[in-house]
Backbone as CSV, one residue per row, in Angstrom:
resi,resn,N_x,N_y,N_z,CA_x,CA_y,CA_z,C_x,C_y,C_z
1,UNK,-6.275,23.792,-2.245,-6.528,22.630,-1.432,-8.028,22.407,-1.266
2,UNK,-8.371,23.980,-1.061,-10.063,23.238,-1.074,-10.715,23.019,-2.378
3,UNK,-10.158,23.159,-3.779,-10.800,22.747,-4.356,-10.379,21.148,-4.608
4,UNK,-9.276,20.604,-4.266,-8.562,19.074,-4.263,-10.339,18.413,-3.529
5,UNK,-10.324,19.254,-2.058,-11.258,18.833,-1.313,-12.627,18.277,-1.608
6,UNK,-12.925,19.266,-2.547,-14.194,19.261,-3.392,-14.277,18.050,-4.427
7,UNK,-13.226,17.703,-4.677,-13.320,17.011,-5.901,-13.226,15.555,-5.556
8,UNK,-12.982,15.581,-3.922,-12.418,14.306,-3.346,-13.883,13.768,-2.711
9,UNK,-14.355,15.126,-2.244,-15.904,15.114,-1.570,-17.053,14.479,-2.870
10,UNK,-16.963,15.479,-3.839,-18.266,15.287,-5.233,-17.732,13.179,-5.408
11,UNK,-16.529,12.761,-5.576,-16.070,11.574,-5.561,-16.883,10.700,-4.921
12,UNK,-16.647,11.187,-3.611,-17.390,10.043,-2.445,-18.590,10.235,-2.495
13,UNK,-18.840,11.622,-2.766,-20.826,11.319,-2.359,-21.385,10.730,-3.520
14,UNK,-20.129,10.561,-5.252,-20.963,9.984,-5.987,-21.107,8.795,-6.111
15,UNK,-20.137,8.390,-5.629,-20.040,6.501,-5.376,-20.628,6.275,-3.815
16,UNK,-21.407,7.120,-2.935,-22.339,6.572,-2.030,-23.824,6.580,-2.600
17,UNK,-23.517,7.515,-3.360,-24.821,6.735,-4.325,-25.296,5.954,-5.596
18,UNK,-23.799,5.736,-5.497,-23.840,4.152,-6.839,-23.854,2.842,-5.804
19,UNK,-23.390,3.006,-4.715,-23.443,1.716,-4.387,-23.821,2.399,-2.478
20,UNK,-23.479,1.064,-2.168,-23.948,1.424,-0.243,-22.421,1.774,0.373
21,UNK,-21.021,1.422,-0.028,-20.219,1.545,0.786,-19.404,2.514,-0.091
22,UNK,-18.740,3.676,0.878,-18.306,5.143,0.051,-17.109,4.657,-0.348
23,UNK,-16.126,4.446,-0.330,-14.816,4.094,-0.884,-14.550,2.587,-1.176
24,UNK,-14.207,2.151,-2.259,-13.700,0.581,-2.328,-12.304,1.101,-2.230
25,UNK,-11.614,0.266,-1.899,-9.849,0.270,-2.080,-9.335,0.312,-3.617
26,UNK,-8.586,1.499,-3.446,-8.277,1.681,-5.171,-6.675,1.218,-5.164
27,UNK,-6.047,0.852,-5.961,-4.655,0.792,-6.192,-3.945,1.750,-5.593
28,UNK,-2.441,0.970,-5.097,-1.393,2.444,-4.579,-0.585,2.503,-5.835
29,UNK,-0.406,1.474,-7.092,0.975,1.760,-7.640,0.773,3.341,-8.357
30,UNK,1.866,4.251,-7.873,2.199,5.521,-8.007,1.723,6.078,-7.039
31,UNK,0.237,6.746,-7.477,-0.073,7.288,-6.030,-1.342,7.170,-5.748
32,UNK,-2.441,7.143,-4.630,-3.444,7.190,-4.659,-4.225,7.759,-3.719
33,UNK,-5.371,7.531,-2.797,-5.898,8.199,-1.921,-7.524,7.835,-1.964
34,UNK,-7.747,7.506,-1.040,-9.330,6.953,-0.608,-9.775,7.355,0.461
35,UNK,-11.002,7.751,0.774,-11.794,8.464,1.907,-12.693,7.708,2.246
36,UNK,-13.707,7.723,4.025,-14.940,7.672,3.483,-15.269,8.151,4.793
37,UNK,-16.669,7.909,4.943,-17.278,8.586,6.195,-16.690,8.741,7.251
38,UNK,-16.522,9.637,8.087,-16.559,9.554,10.020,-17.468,9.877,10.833
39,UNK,-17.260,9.962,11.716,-17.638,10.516,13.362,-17.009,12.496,12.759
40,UNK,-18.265,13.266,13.198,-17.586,14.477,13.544,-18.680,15.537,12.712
41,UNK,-20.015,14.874,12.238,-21.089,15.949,11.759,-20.988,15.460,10.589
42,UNK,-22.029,16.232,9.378,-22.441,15.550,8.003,-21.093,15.994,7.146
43,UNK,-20.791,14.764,6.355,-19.423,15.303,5.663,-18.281,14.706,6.140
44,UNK,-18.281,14.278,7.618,-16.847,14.190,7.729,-16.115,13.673,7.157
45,UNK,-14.931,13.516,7.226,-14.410,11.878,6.818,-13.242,12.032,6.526
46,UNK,-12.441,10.654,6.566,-11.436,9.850,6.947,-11.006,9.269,5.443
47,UNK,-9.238,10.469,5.637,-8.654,9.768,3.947,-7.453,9.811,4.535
48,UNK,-6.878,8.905,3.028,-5.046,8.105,2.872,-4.887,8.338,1.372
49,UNK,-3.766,9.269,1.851,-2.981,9.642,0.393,-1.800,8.858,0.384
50,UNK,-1.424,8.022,-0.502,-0.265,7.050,-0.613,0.533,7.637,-1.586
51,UNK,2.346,8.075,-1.363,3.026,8.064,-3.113,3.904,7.427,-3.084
52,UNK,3.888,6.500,-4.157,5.049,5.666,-4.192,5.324,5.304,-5.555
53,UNK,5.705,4.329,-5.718,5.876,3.520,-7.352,6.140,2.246,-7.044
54,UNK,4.908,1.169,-7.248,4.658,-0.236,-7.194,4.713,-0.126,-5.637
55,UNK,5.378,-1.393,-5.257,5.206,-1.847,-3.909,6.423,-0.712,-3.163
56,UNK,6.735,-0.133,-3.222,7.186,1.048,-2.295,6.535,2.231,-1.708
57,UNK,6.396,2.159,-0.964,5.447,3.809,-0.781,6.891,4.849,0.235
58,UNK,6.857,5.744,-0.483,7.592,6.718,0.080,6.905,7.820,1.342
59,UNK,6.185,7.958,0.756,4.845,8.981,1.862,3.650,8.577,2.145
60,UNK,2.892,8.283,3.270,1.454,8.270,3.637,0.841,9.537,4.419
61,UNK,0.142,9.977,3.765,-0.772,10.780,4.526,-2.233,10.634,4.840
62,UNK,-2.338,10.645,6.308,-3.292,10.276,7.060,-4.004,11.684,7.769
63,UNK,-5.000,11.848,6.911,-5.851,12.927,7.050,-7.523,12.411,7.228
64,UNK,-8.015,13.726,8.714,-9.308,13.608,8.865,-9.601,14.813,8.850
65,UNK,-11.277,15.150,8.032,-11.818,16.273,7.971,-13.688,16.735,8.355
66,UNK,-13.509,17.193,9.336,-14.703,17.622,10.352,-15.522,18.177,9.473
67,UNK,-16.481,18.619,9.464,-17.754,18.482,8.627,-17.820,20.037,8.473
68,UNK,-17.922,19.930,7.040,-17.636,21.904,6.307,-18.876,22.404,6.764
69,UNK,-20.437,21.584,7.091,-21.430,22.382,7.941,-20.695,22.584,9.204
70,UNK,-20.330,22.331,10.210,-20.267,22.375,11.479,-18.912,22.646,11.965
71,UNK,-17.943,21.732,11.122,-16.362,21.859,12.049,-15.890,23.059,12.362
72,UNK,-16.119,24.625,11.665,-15.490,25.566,11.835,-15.679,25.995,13.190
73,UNK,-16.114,25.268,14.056,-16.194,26.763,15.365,-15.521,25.771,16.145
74,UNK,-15.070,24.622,16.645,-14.388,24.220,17.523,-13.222,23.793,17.544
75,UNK,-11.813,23.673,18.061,-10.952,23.388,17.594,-10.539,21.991,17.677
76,UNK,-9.271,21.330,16.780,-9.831,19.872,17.002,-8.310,19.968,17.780
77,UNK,-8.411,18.856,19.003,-7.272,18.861,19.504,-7.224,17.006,20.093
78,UNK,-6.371,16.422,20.862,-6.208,15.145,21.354,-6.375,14.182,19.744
79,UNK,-4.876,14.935,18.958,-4.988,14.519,17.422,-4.505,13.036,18.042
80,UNK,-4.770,11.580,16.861,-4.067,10.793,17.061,-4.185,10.065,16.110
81,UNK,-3.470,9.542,15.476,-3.376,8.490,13.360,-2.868,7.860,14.050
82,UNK,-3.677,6.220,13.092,-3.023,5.405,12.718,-2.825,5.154,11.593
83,UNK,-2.103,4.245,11.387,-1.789,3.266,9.927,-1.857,2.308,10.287
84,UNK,-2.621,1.648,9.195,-2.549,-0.221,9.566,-1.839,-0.898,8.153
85,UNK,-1.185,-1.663,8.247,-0.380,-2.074,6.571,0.021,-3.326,7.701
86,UNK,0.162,-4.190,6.077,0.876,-5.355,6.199,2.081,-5.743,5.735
87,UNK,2.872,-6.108,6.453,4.475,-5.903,6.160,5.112,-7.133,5.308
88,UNK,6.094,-7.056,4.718,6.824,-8.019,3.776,6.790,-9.633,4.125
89,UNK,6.407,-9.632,5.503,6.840,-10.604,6.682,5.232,-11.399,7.087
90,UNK,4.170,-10.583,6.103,2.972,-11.127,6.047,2.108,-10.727,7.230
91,UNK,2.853,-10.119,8.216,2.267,-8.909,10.050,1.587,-7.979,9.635
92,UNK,0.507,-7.971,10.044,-0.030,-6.724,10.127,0.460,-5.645,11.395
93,UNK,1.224,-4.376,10.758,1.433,-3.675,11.556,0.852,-2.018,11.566
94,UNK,1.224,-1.605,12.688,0.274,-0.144,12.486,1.834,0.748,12.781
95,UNK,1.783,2.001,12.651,2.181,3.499,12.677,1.149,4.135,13.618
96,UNK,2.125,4.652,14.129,0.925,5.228,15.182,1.419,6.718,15.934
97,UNK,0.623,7.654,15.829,1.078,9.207,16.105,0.052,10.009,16.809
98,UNK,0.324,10.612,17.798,0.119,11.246,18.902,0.463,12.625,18.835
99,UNK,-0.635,13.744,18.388,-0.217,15.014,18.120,-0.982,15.732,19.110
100,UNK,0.022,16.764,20.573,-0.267,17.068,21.592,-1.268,18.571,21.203
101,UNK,-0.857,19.203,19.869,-1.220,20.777,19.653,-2.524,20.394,19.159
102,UNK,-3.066,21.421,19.050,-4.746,21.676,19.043,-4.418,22.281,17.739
103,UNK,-5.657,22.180,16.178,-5.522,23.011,15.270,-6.654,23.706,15.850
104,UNK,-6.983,25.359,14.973,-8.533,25.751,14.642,-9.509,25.000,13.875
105,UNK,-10.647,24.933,14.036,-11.509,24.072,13.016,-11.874,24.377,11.970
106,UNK,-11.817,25.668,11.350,-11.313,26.491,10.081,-10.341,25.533,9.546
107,UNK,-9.008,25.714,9.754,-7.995,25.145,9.298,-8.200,23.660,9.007
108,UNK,-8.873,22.773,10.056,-9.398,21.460,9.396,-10.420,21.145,8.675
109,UNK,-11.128,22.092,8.788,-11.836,22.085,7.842,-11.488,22.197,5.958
110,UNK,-10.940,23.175,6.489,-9.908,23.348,4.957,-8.851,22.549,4.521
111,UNK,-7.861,21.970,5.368,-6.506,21.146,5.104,-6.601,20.150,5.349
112,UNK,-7.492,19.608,6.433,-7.481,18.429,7.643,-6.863,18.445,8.732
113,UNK,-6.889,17.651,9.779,-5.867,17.372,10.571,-5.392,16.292,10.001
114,UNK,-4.277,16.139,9.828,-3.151,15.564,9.069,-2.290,14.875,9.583
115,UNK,-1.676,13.747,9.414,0.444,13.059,9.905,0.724,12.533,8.671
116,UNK,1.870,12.795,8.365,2.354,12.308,7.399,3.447,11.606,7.961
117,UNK,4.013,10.220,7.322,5.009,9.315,7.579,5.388,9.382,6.511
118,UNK,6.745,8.783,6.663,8.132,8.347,5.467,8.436,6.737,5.617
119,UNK,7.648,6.113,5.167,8.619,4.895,5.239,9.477,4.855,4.036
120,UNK,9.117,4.843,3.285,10.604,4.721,2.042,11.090,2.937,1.916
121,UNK,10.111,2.018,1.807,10.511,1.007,1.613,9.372,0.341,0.818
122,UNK,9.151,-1.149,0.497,8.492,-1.943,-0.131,7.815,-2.401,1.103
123,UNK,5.907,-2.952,0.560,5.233,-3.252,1.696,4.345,-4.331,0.924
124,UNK,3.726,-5.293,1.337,3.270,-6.586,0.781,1.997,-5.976,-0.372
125,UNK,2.516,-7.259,-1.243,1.845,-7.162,-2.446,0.569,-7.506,-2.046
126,UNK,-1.208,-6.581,-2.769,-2.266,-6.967,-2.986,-2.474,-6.341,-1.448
127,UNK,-2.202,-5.999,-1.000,-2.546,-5.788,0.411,-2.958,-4.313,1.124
128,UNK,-3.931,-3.919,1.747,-4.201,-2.688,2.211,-2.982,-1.813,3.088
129,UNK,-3.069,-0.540,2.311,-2.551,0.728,3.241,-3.839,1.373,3.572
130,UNK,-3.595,1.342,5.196,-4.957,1.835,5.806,-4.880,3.293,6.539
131,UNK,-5.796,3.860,7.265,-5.562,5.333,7.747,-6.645,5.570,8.991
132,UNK,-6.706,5.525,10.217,-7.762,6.017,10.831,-7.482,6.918,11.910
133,UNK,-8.095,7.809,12.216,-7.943,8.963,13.021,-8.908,8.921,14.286
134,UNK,-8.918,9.437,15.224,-9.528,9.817,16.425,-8.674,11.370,17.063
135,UNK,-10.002,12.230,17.580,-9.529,13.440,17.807,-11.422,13.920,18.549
136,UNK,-10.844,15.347,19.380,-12.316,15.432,19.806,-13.233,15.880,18.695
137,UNK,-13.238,15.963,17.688,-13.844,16.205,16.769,-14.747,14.868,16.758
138,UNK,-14.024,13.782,16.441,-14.664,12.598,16.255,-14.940,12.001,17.846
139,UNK,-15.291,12.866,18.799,-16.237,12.691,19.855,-14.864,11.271,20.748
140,UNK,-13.242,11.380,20.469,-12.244,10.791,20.996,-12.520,8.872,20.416
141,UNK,-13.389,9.011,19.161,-13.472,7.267,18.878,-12.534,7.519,17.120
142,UNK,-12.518,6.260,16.855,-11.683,5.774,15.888,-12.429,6.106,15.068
143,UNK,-12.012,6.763,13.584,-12.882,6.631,12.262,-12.635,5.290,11.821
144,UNK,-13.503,5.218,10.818,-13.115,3.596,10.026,-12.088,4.193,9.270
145,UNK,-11.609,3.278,8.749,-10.508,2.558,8.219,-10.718,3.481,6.759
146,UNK,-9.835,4.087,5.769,-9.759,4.483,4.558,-8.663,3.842,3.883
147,UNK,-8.539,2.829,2.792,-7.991,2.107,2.371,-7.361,2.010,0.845
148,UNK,-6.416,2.369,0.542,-6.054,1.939,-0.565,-5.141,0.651,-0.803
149,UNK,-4.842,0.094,-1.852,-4.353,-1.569,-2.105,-2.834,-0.989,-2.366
150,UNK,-1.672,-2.077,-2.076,-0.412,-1.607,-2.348,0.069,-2.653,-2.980
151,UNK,0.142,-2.341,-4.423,0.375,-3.610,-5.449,1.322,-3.204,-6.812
152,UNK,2.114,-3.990,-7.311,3.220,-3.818,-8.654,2.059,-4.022,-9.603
């Protein structure tokens, strides 16, 4: 996992220095996953792993990760994800999860703090699957938004 991490990290820091903004929205058809900066020390940041096939997504995972200088000594706790997606019906709606347990900051550092959802259905064409987290890590504010596109 930490080398997934690494490879997700070398990613973003190389497209923050091809351009000014760390993640563009990449395609969901099959599967995908986009990160980019947070709140929470150098490094942090805020990703969405999507798997599906075309406009279905079966799993989202909504992961934030505290900064490999700093996150290890505090634990992250007052977890809370969203999802923002736009539904068949043209609504923008969110998912929204409230995790009461505290991890170690070791462990998020290494895995993330994490929610994973199941929707198991079709979600509007051309349109963002989004991901943002807040936790005391990220000082209790919202990360931005990590975005991938959900398109046939």
């Amino acid at each position: 996992m930490v080398g997934v991490r690494r490879s997700v990290r070398a990613a973003v820091v190389g497209a923050a220095l091809v351009a000014s903004s760390v993640v563009a929205a990449v395609p969901a058809h099959a599967s995908a996953s986009g990160c980019t900066w947070a709140p929470g020390g150098a490094f942090a940041q805020q990703c969405i792993h999507v798997w599906g096939s075309g406009l279905r997504v079966d799993k989202v995972a909504n992961q934030y990760f505290p900064s490999p200088l700093s996150g290890y000594s505090a634990n992250v706790c007052r977890r809370e994800h969203q999802d923002k997606f736009t539904d068949l019906d043209n609504q923008i709606r969110y998912h929204h999860a409230s995790l009461d347990s505290c991890i170690p900051g070791a462990v998020a550092v290494a895995f993330g703090d994490y929610e994973m959802w199941y929707p198991h259905r079709d979600f509007h064409d051309h349109r963002g699957m989004c991901a943002q987290s807040k936790n005391s890590d990220t000082g209790d504010t919202w990360t931005p938004f990590a975005c991938v596109t959900v398109h046939s």
